[in-house]
mmCIF file as gemmi writes it, N, C-alpha and C atoms, coordinates in Angstrom:
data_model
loop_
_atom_site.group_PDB
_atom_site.id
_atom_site.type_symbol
_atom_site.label_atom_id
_atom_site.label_alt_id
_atom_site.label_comp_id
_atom_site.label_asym_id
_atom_site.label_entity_id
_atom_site.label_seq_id
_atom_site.pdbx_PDB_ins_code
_atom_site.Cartn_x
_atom_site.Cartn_y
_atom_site.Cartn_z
_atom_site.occupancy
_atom_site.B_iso_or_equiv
_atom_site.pdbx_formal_charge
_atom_site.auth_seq_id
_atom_site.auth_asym_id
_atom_site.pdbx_PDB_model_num
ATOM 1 N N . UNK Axp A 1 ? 74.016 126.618 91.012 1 0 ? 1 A 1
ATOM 2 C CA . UNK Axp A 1 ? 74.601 126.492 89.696 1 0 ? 1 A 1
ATOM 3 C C . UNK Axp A 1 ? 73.558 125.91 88.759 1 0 ? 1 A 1
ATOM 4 N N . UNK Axp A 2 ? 73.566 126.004 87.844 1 0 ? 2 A 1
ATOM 5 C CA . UNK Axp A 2 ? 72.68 126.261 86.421 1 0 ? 2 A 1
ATOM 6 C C . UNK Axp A 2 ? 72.045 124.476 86.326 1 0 ? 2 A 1
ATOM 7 N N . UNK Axp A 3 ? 73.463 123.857 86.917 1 0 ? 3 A 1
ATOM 8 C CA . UNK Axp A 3 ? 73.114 122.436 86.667 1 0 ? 3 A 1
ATOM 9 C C . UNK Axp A 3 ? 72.677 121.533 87.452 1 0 ? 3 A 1
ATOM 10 N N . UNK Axp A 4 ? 72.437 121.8 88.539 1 0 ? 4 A 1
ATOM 11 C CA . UNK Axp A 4 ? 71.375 121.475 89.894 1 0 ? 4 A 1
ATOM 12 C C . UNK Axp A 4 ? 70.318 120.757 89.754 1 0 ? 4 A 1
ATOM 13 N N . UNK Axp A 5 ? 69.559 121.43 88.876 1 0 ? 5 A 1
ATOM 14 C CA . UNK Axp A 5 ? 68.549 120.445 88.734 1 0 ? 5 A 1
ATOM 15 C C . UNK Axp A 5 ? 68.742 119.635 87.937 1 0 ? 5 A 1
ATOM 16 N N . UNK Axp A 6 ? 69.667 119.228 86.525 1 0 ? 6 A 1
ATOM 17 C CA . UNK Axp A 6 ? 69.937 118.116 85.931 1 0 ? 6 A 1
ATOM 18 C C . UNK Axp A 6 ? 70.193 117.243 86.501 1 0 ? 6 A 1
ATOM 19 N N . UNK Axp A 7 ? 70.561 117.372 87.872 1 0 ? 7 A 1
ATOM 20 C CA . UNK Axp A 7 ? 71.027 115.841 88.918 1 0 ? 7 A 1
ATOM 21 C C . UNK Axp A 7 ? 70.079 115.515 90.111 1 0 ? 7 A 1
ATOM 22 N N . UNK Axp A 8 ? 69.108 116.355 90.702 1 0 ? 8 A 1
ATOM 23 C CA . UNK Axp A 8 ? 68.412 116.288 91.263 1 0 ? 8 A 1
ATOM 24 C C . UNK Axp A 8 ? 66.993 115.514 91.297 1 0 ? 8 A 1
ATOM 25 N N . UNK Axp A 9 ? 66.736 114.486 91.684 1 0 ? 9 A 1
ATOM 26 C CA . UNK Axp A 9 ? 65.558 113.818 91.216 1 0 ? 9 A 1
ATOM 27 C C . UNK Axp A 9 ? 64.595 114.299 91.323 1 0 ? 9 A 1
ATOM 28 N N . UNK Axp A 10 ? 64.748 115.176 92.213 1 0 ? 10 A 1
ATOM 29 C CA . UNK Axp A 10 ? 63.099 115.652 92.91 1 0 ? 10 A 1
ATOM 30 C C . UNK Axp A 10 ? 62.514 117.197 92.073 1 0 ? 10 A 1
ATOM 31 N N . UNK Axp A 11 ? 63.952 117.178 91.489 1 0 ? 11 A 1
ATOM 32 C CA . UNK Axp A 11 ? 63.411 118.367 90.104 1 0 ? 11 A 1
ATOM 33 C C . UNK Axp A 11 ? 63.33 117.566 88.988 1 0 ? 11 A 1
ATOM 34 N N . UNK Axp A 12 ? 63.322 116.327 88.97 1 0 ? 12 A 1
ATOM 35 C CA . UNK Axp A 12 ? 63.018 115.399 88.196 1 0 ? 12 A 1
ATOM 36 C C . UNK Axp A 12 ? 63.978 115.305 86.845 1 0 ? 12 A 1
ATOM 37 N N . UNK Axp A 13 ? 65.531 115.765 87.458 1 0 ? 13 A 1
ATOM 38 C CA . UNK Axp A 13 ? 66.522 115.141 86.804 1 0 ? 13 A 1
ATOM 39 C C . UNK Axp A 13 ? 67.165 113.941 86.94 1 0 ? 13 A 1
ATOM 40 N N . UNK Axp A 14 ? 67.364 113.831 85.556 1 0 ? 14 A 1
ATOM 41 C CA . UNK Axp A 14 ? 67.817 112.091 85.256 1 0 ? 14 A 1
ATOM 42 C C . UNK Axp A 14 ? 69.435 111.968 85.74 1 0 ? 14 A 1
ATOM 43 N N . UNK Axp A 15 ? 70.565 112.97 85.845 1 0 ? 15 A 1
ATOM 44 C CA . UNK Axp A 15 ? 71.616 112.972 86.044 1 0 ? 15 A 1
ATOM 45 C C . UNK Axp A 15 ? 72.349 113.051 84.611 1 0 ? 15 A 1
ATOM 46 N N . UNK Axp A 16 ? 73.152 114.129 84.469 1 0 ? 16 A 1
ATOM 47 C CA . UNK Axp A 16 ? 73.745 114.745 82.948 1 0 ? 16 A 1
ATOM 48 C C . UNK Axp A 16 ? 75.62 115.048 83.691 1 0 ? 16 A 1
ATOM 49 N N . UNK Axp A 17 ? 76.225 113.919 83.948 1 0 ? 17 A 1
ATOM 50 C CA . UNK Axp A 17 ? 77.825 114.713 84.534 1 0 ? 17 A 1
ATOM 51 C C . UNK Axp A 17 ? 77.642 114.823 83.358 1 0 ? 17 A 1
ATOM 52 N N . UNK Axp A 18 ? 78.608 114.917 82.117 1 0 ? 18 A 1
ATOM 53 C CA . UNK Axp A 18 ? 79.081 115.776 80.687 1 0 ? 18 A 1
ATOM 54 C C . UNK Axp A 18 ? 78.37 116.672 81.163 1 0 ? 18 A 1
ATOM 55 N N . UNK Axp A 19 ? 77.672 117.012 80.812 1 0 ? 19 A 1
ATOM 56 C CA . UNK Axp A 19 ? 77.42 118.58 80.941 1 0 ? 19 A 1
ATOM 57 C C . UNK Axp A 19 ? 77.627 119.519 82.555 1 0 ? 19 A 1
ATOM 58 N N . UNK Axp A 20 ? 77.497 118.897 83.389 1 0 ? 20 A 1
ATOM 59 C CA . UNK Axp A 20 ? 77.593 119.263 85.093 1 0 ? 20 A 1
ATOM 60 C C . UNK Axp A 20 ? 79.46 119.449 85.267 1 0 ? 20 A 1
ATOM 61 N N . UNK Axp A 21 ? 80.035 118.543 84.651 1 0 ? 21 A 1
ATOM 62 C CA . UNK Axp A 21 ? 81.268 118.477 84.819 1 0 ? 21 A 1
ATOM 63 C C . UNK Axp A 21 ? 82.393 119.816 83.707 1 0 ? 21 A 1
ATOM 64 N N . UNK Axp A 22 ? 81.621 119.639 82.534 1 0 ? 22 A 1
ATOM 65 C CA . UNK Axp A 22 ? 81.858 120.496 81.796 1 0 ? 22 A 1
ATOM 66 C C . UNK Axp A 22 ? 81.786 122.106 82.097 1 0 ? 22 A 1
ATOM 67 N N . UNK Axp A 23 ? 80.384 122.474 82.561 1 0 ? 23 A 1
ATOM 68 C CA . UNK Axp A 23 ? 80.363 123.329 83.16 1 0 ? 23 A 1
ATOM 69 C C . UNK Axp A 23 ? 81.378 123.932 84.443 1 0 ? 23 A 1
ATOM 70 N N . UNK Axp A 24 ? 81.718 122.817 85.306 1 0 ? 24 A 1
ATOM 71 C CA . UNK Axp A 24 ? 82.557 122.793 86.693 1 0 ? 24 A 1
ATOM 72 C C . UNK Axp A 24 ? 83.895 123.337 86.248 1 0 ? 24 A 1
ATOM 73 N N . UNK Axp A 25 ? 84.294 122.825 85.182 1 0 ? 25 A 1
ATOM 74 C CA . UNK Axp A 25 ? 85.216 122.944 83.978 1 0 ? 25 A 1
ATOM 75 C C . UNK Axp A 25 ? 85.599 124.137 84.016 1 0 ? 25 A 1
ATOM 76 N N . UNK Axp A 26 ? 84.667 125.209 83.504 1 0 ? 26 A 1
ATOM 77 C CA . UNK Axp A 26 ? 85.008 126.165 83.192 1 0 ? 26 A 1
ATOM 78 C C . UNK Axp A 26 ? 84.857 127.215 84.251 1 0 ? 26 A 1
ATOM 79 N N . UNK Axp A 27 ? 84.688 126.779 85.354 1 0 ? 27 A 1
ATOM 80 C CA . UNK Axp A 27 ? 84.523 127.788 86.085 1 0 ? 27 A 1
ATOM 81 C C . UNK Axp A 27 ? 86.063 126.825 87.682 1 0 ? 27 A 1
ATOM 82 N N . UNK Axp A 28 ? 86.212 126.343 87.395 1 0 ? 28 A 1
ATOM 83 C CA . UNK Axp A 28 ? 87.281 125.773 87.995 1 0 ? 28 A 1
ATOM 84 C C . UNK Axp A 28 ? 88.047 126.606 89.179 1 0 ? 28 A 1
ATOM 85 N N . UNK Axp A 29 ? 88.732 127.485 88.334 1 0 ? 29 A 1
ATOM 86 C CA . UNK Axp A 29 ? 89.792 128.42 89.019 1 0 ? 29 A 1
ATOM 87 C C . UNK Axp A 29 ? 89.306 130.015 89.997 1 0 ? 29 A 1
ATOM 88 N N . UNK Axp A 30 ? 87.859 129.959 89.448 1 0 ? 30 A 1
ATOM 89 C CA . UNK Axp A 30 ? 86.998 131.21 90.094 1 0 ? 30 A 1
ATOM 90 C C . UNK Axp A 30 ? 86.977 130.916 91.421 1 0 ? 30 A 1
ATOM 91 N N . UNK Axp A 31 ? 87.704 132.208 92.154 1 0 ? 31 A 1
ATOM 92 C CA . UNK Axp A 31 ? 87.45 132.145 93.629 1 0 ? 31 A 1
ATOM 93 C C . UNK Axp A 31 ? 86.341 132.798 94.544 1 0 ? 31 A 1
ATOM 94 N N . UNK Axp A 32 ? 85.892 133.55 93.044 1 0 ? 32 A 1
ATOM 95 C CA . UNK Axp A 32 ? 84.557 134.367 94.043 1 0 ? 32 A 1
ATOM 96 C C . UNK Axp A 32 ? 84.108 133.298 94.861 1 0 ? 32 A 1
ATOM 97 N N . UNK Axp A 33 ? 83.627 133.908 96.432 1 0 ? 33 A 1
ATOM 98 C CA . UNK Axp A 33 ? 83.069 132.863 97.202 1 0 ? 33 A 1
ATOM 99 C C . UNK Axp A 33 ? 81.666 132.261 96.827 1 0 ? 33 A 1
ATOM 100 N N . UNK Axp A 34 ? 80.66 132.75 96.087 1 0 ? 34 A 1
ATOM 101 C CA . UNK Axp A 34 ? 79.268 132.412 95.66 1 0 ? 34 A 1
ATOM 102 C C . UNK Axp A 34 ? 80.049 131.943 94.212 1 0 ? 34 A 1
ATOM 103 N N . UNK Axp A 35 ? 80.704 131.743 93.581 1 0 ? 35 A 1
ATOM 104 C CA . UNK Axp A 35 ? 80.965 130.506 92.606 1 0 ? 35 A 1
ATOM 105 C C . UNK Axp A 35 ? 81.861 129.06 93.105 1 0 ? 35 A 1
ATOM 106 N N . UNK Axp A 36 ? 82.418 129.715 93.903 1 0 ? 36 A 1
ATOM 107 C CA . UNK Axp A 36 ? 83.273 128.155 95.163 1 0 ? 36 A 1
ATOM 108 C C . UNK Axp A 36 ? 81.252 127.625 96.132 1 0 ? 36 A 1
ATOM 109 N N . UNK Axp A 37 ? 80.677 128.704 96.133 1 0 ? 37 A 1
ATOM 110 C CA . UNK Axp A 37 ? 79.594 127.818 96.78 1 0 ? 37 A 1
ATOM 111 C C . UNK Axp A 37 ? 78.463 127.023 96.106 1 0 ? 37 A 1
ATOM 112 N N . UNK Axp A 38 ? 78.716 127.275 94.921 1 0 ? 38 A 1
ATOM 113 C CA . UNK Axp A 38 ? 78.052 127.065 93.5 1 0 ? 38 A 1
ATOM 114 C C . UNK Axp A 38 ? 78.53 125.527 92.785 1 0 ? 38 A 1
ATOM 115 N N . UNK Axp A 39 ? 79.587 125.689 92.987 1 0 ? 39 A 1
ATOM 116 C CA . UNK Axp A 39 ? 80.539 124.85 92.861 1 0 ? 39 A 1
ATOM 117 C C . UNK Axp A 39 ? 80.282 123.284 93.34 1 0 ? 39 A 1
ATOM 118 N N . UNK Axp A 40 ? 80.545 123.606 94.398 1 0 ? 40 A 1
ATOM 119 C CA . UNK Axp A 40 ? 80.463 123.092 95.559 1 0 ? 40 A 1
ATOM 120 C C . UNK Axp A 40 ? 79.103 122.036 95.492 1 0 ? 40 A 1
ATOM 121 N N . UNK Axp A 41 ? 77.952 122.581 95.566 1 0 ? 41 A 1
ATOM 122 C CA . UNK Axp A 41 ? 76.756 122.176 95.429 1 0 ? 41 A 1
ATOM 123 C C . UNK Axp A 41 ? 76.728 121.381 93.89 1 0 ? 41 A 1
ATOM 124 N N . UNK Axp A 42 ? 77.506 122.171 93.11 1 0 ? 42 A 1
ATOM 125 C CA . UNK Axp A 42 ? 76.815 121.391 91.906 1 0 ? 42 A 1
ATOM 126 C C . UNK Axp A 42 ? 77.333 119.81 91.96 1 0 ? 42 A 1
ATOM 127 N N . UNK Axp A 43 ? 78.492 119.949 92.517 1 0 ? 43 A 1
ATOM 128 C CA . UNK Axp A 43 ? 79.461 118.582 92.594 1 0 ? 43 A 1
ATOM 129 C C . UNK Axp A 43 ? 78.603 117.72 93.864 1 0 ? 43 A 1
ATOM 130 N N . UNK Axp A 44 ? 78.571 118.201 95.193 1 0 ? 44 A 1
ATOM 131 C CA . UNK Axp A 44 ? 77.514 117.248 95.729 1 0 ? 44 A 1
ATOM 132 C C . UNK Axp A 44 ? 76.361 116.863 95.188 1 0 ? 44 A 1
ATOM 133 N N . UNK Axp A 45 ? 75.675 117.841 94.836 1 0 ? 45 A 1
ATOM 134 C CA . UNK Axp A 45 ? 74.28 117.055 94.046 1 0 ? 45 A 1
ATOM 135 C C . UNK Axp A 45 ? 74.578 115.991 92.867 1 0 ? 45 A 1
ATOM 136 N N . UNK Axp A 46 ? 75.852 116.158 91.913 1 0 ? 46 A 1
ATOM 137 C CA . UNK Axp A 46 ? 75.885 115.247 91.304 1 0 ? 46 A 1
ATOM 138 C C . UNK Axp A 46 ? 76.956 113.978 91.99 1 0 ? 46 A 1
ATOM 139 N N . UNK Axp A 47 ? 77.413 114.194 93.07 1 0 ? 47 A 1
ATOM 140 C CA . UNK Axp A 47 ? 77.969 113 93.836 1 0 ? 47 A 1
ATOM 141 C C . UNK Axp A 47 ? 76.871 112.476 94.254 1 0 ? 47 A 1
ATOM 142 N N . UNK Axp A 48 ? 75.595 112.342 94.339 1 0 ? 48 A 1
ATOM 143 C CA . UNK Axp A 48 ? 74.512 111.349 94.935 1 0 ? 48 A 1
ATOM 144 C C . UNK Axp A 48 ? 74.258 110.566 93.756 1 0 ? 48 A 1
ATOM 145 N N . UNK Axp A 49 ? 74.546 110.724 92.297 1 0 ? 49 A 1
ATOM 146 C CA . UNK Axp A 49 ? 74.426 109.821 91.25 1 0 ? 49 A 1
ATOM 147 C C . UNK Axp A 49 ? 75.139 109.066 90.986 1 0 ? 49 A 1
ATOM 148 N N . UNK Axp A 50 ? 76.706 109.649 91.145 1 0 ? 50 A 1
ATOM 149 C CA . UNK Axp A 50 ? 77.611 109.642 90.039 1 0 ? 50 A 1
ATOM 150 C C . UNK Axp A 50 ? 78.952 109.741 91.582 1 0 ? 50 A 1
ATOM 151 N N . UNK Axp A 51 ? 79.027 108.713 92.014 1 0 ? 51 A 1
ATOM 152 C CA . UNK Axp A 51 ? 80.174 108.874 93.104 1 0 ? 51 A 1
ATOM 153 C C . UNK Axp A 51 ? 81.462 108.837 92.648 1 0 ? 51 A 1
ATOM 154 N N . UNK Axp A 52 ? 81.21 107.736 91.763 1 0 ? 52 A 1
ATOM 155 C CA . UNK Axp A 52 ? 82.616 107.34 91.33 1 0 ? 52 A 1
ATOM 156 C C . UNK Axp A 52 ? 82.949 108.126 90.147 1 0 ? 52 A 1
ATOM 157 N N . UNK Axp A 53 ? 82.555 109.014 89.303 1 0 ? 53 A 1
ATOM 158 C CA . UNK Axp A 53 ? 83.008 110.345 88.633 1 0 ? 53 A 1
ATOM 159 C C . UNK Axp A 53 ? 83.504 111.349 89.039 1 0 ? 53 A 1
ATOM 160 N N . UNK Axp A 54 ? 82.652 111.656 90.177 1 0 ? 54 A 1
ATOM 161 C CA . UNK Axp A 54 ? 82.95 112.714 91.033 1 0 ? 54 A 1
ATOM 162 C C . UNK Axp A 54 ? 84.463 113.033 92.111 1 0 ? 54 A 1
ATOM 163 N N . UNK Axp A 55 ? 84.561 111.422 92.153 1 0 ? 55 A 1
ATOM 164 C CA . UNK Axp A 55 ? 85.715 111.572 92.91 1 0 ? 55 A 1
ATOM 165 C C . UNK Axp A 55 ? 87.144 111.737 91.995 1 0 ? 55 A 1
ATOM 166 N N . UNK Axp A 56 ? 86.971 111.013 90.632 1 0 ? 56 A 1
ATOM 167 C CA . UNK Axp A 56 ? 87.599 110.914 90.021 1 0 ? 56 A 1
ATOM 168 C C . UNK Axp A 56 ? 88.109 112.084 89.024 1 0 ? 56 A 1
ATOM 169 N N . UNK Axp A 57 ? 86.878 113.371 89.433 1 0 ? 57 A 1
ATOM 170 C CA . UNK Axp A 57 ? 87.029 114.955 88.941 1 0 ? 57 A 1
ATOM 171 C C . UNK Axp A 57 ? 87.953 115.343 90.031 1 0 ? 57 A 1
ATOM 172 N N . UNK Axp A 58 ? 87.086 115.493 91.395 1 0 ? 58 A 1
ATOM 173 C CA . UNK Axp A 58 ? 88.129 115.71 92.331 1 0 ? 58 A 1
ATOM 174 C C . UNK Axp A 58 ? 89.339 115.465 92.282 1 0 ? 58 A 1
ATOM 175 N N . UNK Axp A 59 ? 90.376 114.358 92.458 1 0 ? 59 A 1
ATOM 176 C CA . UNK Axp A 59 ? 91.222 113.598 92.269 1 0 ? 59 A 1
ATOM 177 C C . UNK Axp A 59 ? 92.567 114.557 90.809 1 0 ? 59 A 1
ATOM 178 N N . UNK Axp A 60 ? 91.709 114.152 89.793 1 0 ? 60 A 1
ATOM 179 C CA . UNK Axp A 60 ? 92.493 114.655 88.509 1 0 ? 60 A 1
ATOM 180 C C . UNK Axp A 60 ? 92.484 116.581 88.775 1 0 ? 60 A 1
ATOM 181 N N . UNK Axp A 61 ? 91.546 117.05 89.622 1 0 ? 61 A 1
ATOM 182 C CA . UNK Axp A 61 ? 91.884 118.62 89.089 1 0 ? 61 A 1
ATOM 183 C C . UNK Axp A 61 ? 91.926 119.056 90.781 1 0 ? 61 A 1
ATOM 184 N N . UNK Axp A 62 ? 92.578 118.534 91.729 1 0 ? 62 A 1
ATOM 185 C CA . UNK Axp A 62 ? 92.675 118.445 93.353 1 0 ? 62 A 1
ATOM 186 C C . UNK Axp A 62 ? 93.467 119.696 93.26 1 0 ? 62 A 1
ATOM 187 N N . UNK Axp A 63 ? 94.739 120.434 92.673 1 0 ? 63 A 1
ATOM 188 C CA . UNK Axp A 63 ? 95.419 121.545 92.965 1 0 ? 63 A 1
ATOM 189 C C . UNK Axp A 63 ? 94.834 122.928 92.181 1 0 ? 63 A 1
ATOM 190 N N . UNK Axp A 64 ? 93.681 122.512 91.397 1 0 ? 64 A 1
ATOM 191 C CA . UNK Axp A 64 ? 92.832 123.851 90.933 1 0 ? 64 A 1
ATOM 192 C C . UNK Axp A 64 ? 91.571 123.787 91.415 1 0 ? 64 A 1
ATOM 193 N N . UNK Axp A 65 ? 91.049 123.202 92.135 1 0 ? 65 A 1
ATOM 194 C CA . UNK Axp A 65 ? 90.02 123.559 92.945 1 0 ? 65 A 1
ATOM 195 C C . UNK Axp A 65 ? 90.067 123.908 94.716 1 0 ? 65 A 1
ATOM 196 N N . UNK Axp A 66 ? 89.415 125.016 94.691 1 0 ? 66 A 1
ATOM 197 C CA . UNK Axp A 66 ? 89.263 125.855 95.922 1 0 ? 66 A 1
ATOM 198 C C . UNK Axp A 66 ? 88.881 124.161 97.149 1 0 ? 66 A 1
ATOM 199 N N . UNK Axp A 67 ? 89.855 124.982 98.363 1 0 ? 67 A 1
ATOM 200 C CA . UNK Axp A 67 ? 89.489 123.919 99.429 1 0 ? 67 A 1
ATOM 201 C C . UNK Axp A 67 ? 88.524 123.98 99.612 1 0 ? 67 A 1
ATOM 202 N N . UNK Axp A 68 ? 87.527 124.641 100.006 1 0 ? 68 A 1
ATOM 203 C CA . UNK Axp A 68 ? 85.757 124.492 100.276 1 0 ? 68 A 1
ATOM 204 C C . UNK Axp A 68 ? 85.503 123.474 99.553 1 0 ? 68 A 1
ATOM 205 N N . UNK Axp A 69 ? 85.598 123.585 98.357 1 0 ? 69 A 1
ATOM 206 C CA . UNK Axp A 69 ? 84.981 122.146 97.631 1 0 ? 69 A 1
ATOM 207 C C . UNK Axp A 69 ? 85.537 121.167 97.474 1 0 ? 69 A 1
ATOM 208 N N . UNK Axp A 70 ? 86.919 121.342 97.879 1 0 ? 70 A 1
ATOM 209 C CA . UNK Axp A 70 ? 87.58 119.509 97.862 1 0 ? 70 A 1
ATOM 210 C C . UNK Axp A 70 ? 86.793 119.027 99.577 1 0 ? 70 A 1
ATOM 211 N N . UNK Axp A 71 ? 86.832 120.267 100.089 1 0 ? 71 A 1
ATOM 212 C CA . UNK Axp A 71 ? 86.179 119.886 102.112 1 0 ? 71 A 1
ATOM 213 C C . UNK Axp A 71 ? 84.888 119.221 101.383 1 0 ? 71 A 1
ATOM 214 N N . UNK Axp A 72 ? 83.787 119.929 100.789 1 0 ? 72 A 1
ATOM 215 C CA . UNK Axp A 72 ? 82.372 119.686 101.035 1 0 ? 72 A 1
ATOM 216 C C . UNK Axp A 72 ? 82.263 118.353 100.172 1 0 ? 72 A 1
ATOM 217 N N . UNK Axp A 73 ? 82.935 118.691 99.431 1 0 ? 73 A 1
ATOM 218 C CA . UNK Axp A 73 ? 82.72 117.177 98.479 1 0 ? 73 A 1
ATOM 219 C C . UNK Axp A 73 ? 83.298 116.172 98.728 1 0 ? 73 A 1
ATOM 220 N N . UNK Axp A 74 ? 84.094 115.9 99.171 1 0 ? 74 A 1
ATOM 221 C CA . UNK Axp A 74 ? 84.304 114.651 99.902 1 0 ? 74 A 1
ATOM 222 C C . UNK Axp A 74 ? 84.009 114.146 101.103 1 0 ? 74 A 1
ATOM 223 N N . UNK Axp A 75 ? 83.432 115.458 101.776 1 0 ? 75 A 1
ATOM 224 C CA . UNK Axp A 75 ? 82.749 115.019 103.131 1 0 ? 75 A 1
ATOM 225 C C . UNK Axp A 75 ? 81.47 114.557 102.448 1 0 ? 75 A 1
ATOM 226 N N . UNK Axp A 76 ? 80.601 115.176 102.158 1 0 ? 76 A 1
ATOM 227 C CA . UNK Axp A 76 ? 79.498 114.352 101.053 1 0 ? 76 A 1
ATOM 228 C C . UNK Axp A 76 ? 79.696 113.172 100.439 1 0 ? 76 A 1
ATOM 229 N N . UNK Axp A 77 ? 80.684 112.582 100.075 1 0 ? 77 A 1
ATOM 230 C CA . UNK Axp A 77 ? 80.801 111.353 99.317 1 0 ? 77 A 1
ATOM 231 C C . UNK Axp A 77 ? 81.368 110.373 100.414 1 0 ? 77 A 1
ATOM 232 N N . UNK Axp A 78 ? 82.007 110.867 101.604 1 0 ? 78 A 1
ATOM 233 C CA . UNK Axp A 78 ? 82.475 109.651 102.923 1 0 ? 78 A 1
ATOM 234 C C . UNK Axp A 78 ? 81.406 109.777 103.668 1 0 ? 78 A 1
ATOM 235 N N . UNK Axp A 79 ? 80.043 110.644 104.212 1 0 ? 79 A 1
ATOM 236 C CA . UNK Axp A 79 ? 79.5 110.867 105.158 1 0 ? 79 A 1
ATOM 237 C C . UNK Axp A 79 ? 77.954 111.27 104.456 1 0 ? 79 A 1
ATOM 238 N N . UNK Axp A 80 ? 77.641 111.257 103.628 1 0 ? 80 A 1
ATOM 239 C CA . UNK Axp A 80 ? 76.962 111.942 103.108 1 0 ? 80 A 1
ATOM 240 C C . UNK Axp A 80 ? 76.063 113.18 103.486 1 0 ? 80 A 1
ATOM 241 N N . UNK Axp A 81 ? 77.28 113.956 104.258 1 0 ? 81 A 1
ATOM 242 C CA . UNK Axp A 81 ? 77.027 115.116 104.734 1 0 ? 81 A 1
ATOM 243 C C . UNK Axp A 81 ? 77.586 116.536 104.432 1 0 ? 81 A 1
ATOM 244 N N . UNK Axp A 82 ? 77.167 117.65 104.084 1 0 ? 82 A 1
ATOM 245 C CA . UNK Axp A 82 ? 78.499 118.232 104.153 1 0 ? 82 A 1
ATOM 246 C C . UNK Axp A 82 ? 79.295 118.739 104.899 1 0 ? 82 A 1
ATOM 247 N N . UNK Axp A 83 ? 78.843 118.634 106.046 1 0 ? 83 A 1
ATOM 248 C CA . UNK Axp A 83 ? 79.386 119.654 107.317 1 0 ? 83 A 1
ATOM 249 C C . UNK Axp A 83 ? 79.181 118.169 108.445 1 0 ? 83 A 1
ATOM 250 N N . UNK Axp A 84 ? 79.57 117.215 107.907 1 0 ? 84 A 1
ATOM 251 C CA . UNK Axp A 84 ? 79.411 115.998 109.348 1 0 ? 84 A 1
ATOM 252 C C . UNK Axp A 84 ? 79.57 116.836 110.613 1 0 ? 84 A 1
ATOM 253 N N . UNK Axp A 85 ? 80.452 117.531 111.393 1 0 ? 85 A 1
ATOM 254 C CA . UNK Axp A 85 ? 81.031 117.515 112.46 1 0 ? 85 A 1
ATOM 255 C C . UNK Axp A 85 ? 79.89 118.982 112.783 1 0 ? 85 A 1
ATOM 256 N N . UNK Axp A 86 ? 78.879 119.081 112.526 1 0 ? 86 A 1
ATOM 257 C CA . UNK Axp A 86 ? 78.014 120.536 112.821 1 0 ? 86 A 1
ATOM 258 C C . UNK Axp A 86 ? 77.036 119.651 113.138 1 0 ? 86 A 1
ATOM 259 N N . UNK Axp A 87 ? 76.53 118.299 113.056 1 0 ? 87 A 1
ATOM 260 C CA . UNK Axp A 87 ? 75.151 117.805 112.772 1 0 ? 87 A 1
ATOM 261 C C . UNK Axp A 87 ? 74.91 117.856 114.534 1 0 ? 87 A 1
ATOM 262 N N . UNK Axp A 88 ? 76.169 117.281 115.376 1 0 ? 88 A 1
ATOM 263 C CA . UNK Axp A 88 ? 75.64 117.625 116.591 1 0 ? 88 A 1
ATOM 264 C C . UNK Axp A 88 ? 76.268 118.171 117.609 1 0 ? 88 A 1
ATOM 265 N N . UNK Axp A 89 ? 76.747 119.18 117.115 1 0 ? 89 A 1
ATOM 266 C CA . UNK Axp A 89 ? 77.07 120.448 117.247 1 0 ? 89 A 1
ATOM 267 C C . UNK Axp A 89 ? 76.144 122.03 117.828 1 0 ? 89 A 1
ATOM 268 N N . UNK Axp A 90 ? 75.905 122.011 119.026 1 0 ? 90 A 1
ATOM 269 C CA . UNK Axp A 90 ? 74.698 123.163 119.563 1 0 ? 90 A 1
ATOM 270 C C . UNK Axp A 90 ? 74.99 123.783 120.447 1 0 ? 90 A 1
């Protein structure tokens, strides 16, 4: 998603939720699976800044967002993983 690197340090973003969230916004209800995975990512990358926003997006819009991203994003914000239960998993 477009806003990835605004939260990413190592692309040498400072962290922008208004605009990351805004964006999330409008794409909310899209089920294509590459915008739920889009999604998804944009909200973990900005849960490593911004925890306590993030949960609090989650939370307020929990029955219009696709389960993949209520799964990945809160496994990211309790575990800071997204797939905890794969790590040792072989």
């Amino acid at each position: 998603m477009s806003t990835v690197p605004l939260n990413l340090r190592s692309h040498g973003g400072r962290g922008d939720p208004k605009r990351t969230l805004a964006v999330c916004d409008l794409l909310l209800r899209d089920r294509d699976p590459m915008i739920v995975k889009a999604l998804s990512w944009a909200l973990r990358v900005l849960s490593t800044r911004e925890p306590e926003r993030v949960r609090g997006y989650l939370e307020t819009r929990r029955t219009r967002l696709a389960a993949l991203v209520l799964r990945e994003v809160r496994n990211k914000l309790e575990t800071g993983l997204k797939n905890p239960g794969k790590r040792g998993a072989r």
